[in-house]
Backbone as CSV, one residue per row, in Angstrom:
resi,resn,N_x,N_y,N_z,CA_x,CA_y,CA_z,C_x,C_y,C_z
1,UNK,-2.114,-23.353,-37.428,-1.399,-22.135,-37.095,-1.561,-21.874,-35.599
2,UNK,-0.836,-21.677,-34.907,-0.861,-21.390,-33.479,-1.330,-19.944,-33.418
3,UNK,-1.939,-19.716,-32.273,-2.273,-18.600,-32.061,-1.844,-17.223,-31.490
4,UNK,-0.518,-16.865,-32.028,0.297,-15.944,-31.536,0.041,-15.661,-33.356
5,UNK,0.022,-16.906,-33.581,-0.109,-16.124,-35.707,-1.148,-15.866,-36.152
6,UNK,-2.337,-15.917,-35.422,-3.482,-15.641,-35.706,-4.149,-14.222,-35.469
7,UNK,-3.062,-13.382,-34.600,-3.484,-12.146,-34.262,-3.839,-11.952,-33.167
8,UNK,-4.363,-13.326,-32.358,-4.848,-13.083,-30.527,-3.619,-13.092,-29.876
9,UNK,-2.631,-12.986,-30.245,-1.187,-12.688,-29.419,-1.557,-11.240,-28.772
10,UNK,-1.929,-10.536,-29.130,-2.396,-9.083,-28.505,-3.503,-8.975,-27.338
11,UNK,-4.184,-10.348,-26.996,-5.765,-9.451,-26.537,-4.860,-9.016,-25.031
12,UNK,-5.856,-8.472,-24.722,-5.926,-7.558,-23.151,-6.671,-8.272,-22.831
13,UNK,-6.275,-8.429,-21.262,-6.758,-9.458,-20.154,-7.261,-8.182,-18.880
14,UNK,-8.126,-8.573,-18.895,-8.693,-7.369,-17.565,-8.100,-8.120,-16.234
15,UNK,-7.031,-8.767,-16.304,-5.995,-9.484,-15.033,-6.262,-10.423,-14.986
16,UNK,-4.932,-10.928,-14.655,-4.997,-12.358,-13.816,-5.702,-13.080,-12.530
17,UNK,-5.955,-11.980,-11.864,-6.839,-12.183,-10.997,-8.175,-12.490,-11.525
18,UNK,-8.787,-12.498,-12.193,-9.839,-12.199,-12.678,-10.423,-14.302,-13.158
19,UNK,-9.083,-14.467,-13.474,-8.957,-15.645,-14.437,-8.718,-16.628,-12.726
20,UNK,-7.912,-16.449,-11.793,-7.789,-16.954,-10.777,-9.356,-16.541,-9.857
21,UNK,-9.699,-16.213,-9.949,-11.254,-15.836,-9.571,-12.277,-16.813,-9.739
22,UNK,-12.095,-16.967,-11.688,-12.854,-17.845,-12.108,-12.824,-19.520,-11.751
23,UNK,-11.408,-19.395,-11.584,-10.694,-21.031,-11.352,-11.376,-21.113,-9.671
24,UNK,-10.733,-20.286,-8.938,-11.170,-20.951,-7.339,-12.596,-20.850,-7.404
25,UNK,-13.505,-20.435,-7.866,-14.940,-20.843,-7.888,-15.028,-22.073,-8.074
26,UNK,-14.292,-22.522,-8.972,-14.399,-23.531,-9.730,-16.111,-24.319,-10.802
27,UNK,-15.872,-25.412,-11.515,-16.610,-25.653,-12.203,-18.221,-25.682,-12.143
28,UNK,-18.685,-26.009,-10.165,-19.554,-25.973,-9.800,-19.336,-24.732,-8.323
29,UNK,-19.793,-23.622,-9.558,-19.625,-22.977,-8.691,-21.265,-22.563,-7.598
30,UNK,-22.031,-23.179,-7.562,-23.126,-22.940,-6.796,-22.904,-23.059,-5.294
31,UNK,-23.230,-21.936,-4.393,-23.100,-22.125,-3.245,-21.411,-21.118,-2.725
32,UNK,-20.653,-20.670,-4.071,-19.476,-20.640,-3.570,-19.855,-18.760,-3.497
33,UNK,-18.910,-18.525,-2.953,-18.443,-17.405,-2.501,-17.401,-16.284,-3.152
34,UNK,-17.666,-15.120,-2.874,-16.969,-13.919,-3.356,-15.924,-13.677,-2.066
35,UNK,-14.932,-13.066,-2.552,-13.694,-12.943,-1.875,-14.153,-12.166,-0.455
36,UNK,-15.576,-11.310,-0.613,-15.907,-11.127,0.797,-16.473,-11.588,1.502
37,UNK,-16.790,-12.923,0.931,-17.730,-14.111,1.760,-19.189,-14.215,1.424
38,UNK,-19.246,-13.262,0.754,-21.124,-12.870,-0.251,-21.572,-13.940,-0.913
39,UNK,-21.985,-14.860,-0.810,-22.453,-15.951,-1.672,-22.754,-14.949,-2.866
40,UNK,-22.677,-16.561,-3.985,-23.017,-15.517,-5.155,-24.502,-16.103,-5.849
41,UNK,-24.986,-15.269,-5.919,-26.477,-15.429,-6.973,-26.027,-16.646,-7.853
42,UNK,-27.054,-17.120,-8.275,-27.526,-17.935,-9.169,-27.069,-18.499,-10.054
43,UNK,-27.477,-16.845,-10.764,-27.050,-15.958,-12.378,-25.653,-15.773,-12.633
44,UNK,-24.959,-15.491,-11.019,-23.560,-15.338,-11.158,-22.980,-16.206,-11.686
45,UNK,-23.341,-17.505,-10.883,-23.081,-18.796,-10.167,-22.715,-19.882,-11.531
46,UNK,-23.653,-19.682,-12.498,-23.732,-20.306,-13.807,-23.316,-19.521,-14.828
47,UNK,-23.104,-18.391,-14.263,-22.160,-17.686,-15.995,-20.919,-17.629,-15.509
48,UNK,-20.215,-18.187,-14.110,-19.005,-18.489,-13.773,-18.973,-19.576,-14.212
49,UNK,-19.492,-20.898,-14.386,-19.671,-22.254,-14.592,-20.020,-22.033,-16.045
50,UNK,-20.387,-21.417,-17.024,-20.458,-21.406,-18.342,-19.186,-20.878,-18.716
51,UNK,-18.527,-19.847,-18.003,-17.643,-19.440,-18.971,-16.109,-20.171,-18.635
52,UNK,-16.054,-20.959,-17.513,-15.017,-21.792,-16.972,-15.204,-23.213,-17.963
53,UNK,-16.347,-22.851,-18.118,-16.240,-24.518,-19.010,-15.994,-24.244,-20.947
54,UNK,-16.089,-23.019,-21.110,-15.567,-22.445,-21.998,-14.088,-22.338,-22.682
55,UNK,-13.816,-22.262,-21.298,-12.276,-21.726,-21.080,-11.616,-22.562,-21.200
56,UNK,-11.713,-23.881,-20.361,-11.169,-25.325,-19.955,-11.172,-26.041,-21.309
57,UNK,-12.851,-25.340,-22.046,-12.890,-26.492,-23.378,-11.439,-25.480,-24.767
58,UNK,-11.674,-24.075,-24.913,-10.389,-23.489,-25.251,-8.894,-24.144,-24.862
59,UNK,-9.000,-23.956,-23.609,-7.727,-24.636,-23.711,-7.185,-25.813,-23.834
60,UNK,-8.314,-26.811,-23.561,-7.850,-28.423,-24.285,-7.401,-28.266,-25.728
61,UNK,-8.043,-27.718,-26.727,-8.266,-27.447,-27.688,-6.887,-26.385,-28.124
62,UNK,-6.409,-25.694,-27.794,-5.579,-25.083,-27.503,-3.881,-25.378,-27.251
63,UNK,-3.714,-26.714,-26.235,-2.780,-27.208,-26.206,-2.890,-28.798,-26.888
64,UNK,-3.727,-29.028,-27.193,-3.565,-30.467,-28.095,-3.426,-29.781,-29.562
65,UNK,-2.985,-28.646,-29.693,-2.554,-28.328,-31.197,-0.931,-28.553,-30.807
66,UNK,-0.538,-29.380,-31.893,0.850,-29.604,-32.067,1.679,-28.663,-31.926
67,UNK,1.078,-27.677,-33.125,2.172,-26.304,-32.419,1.832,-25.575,-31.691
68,UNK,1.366,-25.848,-30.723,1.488,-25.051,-29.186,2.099,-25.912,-28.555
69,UNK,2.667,-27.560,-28.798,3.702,-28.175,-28.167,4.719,-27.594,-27.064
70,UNK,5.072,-27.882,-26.062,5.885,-26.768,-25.411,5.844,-25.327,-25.522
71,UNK,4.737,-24.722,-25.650,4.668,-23.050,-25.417,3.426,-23.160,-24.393
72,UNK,3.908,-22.175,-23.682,3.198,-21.610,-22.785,1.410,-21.286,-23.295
73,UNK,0.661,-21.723,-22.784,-0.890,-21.161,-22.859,-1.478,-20.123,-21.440
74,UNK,-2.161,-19.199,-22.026,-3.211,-18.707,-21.083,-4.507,-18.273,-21.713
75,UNK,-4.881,-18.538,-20.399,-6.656,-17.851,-21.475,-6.871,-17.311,-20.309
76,UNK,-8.367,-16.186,-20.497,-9.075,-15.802,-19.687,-10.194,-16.112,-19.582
77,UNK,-10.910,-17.026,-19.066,-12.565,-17.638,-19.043,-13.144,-16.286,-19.132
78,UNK,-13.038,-15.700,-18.065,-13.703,-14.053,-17.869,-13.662,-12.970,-19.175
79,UNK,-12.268,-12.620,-19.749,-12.848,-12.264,-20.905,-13.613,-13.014,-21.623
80,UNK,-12.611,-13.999,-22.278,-13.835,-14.444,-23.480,-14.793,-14.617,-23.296
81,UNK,-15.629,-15.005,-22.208,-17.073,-15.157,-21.461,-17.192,-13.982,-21.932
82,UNK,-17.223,-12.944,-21.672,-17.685,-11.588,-21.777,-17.808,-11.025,-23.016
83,UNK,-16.731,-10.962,-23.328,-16.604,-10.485,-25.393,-17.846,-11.547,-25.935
84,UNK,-18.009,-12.664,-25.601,-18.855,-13.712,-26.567,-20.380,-13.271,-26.437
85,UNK,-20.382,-12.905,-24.329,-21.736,-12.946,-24.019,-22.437,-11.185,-24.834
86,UNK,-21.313,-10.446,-24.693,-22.003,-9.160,-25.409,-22.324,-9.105,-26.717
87,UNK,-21.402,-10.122,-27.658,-21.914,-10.797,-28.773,-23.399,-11.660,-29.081
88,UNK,-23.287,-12.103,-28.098,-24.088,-13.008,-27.967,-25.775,-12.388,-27.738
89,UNK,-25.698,-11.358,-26.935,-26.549,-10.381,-26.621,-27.116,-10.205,-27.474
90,UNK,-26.404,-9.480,-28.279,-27.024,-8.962,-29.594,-27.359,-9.505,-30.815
91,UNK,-27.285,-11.272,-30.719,-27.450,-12.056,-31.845,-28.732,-12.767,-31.534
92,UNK,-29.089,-13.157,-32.999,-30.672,-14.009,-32.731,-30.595,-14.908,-33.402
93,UNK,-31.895,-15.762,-33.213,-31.569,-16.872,-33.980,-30.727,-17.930,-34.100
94,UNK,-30.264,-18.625,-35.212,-29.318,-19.447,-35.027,-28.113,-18.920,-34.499
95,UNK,-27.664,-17.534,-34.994,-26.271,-17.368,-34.285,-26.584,-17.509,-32.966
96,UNK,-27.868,-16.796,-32.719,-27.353,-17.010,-30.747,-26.994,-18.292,-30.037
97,UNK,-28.397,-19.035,-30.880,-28.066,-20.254,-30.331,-26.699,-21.042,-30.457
98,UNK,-26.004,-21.079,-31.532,-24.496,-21.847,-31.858,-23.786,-20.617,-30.924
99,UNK,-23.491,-19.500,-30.557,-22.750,-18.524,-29.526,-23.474,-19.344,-27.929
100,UNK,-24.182,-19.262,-27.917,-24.774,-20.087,-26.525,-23.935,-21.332,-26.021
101,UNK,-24.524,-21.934,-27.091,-23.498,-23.084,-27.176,-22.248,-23.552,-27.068
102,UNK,-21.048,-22.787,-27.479,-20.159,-22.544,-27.638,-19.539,-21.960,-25.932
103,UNK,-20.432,-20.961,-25.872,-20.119,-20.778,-24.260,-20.644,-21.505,-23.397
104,UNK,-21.585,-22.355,-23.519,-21.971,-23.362,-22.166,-23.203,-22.809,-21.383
105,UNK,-23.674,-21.481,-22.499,-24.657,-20.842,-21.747,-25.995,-21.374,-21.451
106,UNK,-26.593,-21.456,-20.127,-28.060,-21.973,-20.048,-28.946,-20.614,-19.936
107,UNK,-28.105,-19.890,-19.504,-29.365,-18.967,-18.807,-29.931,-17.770,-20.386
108,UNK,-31.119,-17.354,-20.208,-31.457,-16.816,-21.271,-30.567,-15.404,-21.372
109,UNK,-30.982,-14.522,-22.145,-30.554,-13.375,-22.588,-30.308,-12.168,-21.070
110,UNK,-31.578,-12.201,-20.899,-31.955,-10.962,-19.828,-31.340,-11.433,-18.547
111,UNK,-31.235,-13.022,-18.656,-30.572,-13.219,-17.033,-29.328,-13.032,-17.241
112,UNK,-28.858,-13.580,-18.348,-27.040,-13.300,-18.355,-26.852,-12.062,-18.580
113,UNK,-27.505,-11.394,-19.044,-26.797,-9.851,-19.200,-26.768,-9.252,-17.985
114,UNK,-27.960,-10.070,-16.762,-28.110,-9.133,-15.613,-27.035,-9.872,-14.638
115,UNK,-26.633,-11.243,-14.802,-25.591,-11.422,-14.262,-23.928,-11.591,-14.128
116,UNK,-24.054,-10.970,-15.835,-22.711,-10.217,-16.424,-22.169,-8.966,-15.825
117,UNK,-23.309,-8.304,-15.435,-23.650,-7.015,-14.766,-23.097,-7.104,-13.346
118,UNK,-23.647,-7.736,-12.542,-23.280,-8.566,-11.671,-22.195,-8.949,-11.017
119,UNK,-21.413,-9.712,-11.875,-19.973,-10.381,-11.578,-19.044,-8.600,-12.005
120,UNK,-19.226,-8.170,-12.692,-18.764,-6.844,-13.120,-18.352,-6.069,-11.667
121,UNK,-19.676,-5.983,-11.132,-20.113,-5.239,-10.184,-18.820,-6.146,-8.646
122,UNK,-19.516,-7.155,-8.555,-18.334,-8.261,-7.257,-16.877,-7.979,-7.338
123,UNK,-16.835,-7.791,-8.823,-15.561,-8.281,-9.097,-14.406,-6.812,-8.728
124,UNK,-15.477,-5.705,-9.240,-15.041,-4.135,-9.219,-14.863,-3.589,-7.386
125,UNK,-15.646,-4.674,-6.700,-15.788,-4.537,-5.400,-14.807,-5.456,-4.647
126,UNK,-14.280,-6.062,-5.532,-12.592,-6.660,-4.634,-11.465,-5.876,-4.833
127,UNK,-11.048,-5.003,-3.732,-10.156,-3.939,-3.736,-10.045,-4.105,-2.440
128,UNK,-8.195,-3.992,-2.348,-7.914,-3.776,-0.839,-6.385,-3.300,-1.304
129,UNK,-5.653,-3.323,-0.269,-3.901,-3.085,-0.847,-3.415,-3.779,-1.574
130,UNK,-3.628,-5.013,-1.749,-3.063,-5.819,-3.030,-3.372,-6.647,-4.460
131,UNK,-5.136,-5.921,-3.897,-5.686,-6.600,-4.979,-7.082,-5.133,-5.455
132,UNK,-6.555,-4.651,-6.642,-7.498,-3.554,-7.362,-8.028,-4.337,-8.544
133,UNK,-8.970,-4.808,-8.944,-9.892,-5.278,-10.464,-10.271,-4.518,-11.063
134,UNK,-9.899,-3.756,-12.180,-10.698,-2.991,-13.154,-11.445,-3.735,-14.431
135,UNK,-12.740,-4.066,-14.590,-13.289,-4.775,-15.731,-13.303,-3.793,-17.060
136,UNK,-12.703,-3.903,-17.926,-12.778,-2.991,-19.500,-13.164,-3.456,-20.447
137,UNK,-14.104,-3.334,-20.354,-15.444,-3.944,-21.753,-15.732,-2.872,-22.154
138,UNK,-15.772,-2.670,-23.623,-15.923,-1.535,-24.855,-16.365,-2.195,-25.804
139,UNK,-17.171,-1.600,-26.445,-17.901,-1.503,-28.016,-16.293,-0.539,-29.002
140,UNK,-15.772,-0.874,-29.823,-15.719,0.156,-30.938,-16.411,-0.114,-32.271
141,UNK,-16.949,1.137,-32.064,-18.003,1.459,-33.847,-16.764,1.625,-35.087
142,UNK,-17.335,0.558,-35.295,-16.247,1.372,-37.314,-17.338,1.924,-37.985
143,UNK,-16.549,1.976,-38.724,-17.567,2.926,-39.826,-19.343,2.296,-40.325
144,UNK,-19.151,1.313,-39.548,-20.723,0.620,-39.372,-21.324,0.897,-38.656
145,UNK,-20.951,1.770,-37.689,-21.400,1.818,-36.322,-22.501,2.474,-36.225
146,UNK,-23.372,3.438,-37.820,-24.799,3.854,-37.404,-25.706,2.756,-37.144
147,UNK,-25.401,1.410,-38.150,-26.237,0.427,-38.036,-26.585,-0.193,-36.719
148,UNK,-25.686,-0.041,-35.551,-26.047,-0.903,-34.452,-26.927,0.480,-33.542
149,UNK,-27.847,-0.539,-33.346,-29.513,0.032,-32.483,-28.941,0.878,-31.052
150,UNK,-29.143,1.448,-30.711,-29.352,2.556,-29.499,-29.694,1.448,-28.290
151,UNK,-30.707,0.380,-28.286,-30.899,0.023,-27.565,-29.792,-1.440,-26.871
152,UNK,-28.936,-1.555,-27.762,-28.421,-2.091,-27.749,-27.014,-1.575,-26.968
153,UNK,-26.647,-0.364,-27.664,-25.668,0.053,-27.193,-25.685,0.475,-25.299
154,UNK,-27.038,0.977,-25.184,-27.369,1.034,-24.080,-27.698,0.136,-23.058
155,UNK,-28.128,-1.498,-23.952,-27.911,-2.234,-22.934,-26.490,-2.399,-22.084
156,UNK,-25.350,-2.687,-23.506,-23.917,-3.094,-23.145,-23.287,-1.863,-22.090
157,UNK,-23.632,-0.505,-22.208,-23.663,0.462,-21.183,-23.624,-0.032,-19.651
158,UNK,-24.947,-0.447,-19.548,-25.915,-0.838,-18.586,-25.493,-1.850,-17.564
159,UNK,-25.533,-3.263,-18.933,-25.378,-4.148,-18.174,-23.937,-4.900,-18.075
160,UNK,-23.171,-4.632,-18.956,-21.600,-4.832,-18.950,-20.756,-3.727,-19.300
161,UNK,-21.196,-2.930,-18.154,-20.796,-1.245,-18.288,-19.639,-1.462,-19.000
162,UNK,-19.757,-1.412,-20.655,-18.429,-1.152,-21.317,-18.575,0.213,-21.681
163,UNK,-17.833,0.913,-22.184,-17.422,1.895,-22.731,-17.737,2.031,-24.712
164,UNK,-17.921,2.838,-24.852,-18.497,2.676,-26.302,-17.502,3.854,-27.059
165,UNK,-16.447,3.519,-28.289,-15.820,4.160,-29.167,-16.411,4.122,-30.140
166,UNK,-15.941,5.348,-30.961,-16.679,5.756,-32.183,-15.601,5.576,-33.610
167,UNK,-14.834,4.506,-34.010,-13.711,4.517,-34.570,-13.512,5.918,-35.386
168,UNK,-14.756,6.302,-35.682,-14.419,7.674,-36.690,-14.019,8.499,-35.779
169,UNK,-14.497,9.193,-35.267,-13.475,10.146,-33.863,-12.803,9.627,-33.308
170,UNK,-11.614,8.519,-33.616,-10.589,8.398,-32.480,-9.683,8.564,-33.597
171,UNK,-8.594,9.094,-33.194,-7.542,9.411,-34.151,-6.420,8.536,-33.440
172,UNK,-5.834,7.163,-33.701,-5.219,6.083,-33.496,-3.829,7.326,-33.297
173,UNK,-3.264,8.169,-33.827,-1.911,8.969,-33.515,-2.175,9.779,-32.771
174,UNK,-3.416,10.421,-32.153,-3.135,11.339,-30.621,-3.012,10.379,-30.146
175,UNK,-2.890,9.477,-29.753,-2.750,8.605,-28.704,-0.906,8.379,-28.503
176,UNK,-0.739,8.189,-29.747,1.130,7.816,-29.327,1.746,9.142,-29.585
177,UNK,0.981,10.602,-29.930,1.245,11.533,-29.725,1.476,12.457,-28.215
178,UNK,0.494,11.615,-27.533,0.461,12.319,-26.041,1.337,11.220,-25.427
179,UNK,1.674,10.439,-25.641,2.568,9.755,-24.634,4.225,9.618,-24.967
């Protein structure tokens, strides 16, 4: 089944820029540079290089499906890096490790979250007249949502300043009510 039938025909891309960001770093990105000339940390350096090799391995995978034959592909290394790594955060054990994996991740828990944080931060700091980055990482709680830990929620706060919804207080029709 191609993936326009799978339901990811919808995700939100925190921009194209974001995804062109990841690419001109490129695969080895150690030593390389932020659009203001800032070398980048380490931590940056390898969760750009984990989640590009993520991305690259998605999309092989991606267009060697028959039916994506002649259709257009895009991915975002940068999201899915991100959605996986806040997943990833919060998993132990074998899941973390097969989520690790999957993203190309070396660095442990506390370094990638601090350099998720990080690239967040670079990335929110490339703004000029033609180029604004907004990163939008959110938690929504469903109706499970007492079960997930405080400390948790406060890391993803913290360190991949997302935004945290409460599915029970959002009423899905004020929304196409006010607009």
């Amino acid at each position: 089944m191609g993936l326009m039938k799978r339901g990811w025909g919808q995700a939100i891309f925190k921009g194209i820029c974001v995804f062109l960001f990841a690419v001109a770093v490129g695969v080895d990105a150690r030593g390389a540079e932020d659009a203001r000339g800032k070398a980048l940390s380490d931590g940056v350096a390898n969760l750009v290089e984990s989640f590009n090799a993520s991305g690259v391995e998605l999309y092989g995978k991606l267009a060697s499906d028959k039916e994506n034959a002649g259709k257009n592909i895009v991915v975002s290394p940068h999201s899915i890096g991100m959605a996986i790594s806040m997943a990833l955060t919060g998993a132990r054990n074998a899941t973390c490790a097969e989520m690790a994996k999957v993203l190309h991740q070396g660095l442990d828990r506390e370094k990638m979250d601090k350099a998720c944080g990080d690239l967040n931060d670079t990335l929110g700091k490339m703004k000029n007249k033609e180029l604004d980055i907004a990163v939008a990482n959110a938690l929504c709680l469903t109706k499970f949502g007492d079960i997930v830990k405080d400390s948790y929620k406060e890391l993803l706060k913290r360190d991949y300043r997302a935004e945290l919804f409460d599915a029970k207080t959002v009423d899905p029709s004020e929304k196409s009510q006010k607009e």
